[in-house]
N, C-alpha and C positions, 0 to 999 in steps of 0.2 A: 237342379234349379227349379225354383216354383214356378209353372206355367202364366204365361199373362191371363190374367182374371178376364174375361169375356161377359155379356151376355148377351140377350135378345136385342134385337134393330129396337128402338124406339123412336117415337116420331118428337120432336121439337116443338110440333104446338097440335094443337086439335083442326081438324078438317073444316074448315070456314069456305063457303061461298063456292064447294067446288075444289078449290084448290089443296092440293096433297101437299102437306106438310115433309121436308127430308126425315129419312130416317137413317139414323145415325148410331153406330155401335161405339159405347165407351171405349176412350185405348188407354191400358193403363200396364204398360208393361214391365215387368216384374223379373227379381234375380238379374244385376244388370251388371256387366264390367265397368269400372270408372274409370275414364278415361283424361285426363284434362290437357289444360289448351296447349304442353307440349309433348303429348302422346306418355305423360307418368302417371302409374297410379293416384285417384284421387281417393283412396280410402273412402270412399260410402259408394262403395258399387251396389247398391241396394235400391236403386229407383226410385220410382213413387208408391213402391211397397216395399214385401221382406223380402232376404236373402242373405248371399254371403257376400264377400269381396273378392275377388278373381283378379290373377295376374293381366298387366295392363297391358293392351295392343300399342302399336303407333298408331298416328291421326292416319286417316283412310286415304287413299289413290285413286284416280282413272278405273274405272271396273272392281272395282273389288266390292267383296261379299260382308256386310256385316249384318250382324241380330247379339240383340241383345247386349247393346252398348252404351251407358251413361256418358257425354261428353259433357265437360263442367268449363265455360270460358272459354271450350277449344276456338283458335285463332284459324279459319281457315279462308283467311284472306287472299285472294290471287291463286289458288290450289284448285287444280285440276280434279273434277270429280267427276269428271263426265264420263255416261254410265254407270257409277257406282250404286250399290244398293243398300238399304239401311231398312231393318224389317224387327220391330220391337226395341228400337232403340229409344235416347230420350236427350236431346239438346237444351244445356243451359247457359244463356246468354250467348250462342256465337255468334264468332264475328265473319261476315260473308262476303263481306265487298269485294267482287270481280271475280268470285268464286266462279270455278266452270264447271255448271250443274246441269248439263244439255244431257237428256236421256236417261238423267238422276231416278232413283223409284226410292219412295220413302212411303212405308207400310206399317201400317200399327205402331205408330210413332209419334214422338210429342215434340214440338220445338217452342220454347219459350224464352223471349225477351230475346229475340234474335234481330241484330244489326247488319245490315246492308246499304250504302250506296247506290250500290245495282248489286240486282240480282240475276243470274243468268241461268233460268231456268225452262228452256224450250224442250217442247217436250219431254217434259219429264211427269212422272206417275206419283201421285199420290191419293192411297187408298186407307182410310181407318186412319185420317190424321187429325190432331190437332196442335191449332197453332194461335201460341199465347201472346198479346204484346207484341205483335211485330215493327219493326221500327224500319222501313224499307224507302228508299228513295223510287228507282223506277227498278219494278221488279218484272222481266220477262220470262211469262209464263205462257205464250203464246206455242196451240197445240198441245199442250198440257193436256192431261185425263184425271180428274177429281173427283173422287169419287168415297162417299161418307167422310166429308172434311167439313171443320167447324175451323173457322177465326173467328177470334176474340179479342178485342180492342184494339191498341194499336195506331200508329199513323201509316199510312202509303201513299206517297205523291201520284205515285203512278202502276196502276196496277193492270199489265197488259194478259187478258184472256182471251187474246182475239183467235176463232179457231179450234178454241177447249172443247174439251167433254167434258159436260159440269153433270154430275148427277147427285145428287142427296146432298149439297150443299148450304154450310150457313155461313154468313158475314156477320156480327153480329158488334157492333160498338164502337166501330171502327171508323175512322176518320180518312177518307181518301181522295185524293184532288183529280184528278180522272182514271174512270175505271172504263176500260177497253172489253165489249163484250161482242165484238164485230164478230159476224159468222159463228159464234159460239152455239154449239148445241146443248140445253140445258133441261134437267127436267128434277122438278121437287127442289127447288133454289129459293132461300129464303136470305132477302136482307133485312136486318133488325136493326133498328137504333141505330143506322148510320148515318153519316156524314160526307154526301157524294157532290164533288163540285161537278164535273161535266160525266153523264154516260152516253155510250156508244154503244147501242144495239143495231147498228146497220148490219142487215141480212144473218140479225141472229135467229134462229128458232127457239122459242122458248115453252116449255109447257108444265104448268104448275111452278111455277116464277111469282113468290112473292113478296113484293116493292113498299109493301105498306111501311110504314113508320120511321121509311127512310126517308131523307130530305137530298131532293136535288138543286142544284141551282141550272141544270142547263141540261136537253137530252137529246144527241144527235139520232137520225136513223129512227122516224117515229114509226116507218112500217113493220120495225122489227120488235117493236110491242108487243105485237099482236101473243096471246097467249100470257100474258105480266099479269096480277090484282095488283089496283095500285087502289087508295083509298080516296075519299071526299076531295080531299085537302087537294092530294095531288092530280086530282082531275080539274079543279080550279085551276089549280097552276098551270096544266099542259094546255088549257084551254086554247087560248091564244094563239101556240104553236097550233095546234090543232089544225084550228079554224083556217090558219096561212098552209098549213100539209093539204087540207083539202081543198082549198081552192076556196072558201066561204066569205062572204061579205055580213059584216058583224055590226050593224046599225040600229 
């Protein structure tokens, strides 16, 4: 099998104001079993690069060990995956809803146009991930460890990271109706071009966090700011709040 193509960390944008850009390692992983949504070969075990075709596994369990897996469609609606491992694998289109991903680790792995209801994902690890088009109702990610993860478009009603370890992450295009970042400890977190109706930074730590060129409508927990750039725009906006957080008379 050809090894996953790797290379150097690179940063997402250039050092502005102070603030450290994530640095983020491509995952593109390579020579891959196909796998599809009822555990049969799907003839292009081949990934998002070259290789061969390899006889097919069934869809994954509770604890079990996978690398190096194309799943195409797989349906793992209602299936138990809690603690399972998935390290150089690559998901297309699955289906999630009620899935039980508590303790889940997904490593050097891609998931894209992935559908969920709920998603149940507490503590679970993802390291070297990206994720494409996610299409998630309320997805619990609380205590979660993220660490060099990119999203990429997408809608989320509800995206709970209250509690996370957020490191070298990016949000980028993405449309979400409340994002949960209570007690999150985050550091080099970039939101781009998104679309946030309410955030929750109460008693997050945050350092190198930045908020520019997303739009919010509403931000609970303003002490937990502290360490965010946010730009012009958005310091107009928080103005108001601001001024009622500290106590200010605005006349």
């Amino acid at each position: 099998m050809t090894p996953p193509r790797r290379s150097a960390a690179r940063s997402v944008a250039s050092v502005e104001h102070g603030t450290d850009a994530p640095r983020l390692d491509p995952v593109d992983p390579r020579g891959l079993v196909g796998v599809g949504s009822d555990g049969t070969d799907t003839g292009t075990g081949t990934g998002t690069g070259t290789g061969t075709d390899h006889p097919s596994t069934d869809l994954p369990g509770p604890h079990d060990s996978r690398e190096l897996e194309r799943y195409v469609g797989a349906d793992l609606t209602d299936r138990d995956l809690e603690g399972a491992s998935f390290s150089e694998c690559v998901f297309e289109s699955p289906r999630l809803g009620a899935a039980r991903l508590r303790g889940a680790r997904f490593v050097e792995s891609v998931l894209s146009d992935s559908f969920a209801p709920e998603l149940a994902a507490s503590r679970s690890t993802w390291h070297d991930v990206r994720v494409e088009r996610p299409r998630w109702g309320s997805a619990e990610l609380f205590d979660a460890d993220l660490r060099s993860v990119r999203i990429v478009g997408g809608k989320i009603d509800y995206l709970n990271l209250r509690g996370a370890r957020l490191t070298d992450v990016v949000i980028e295009g993405c449309s979400i109706g409340e994002l949960d970042l209570g007690g999150v400890t985050a550091l080099r977190v970039a939101l781009v071009d998104c679309r946030v109706g309410t955030l929750d930074v109460t008693r997050a730590s945050l350092a190198h966090t930045d908020l520019r060129t997303t739009s919010f409508s509403r931000i609970d927990g303003l002490a937990g700011l502290s360490g965010a750039t946010i730009d012009d725009d958005q310091l107009s906006m928080l103005a108001p709040v601001l001024a009622a957080h500290l106590g200010l008379v605005v006349d």
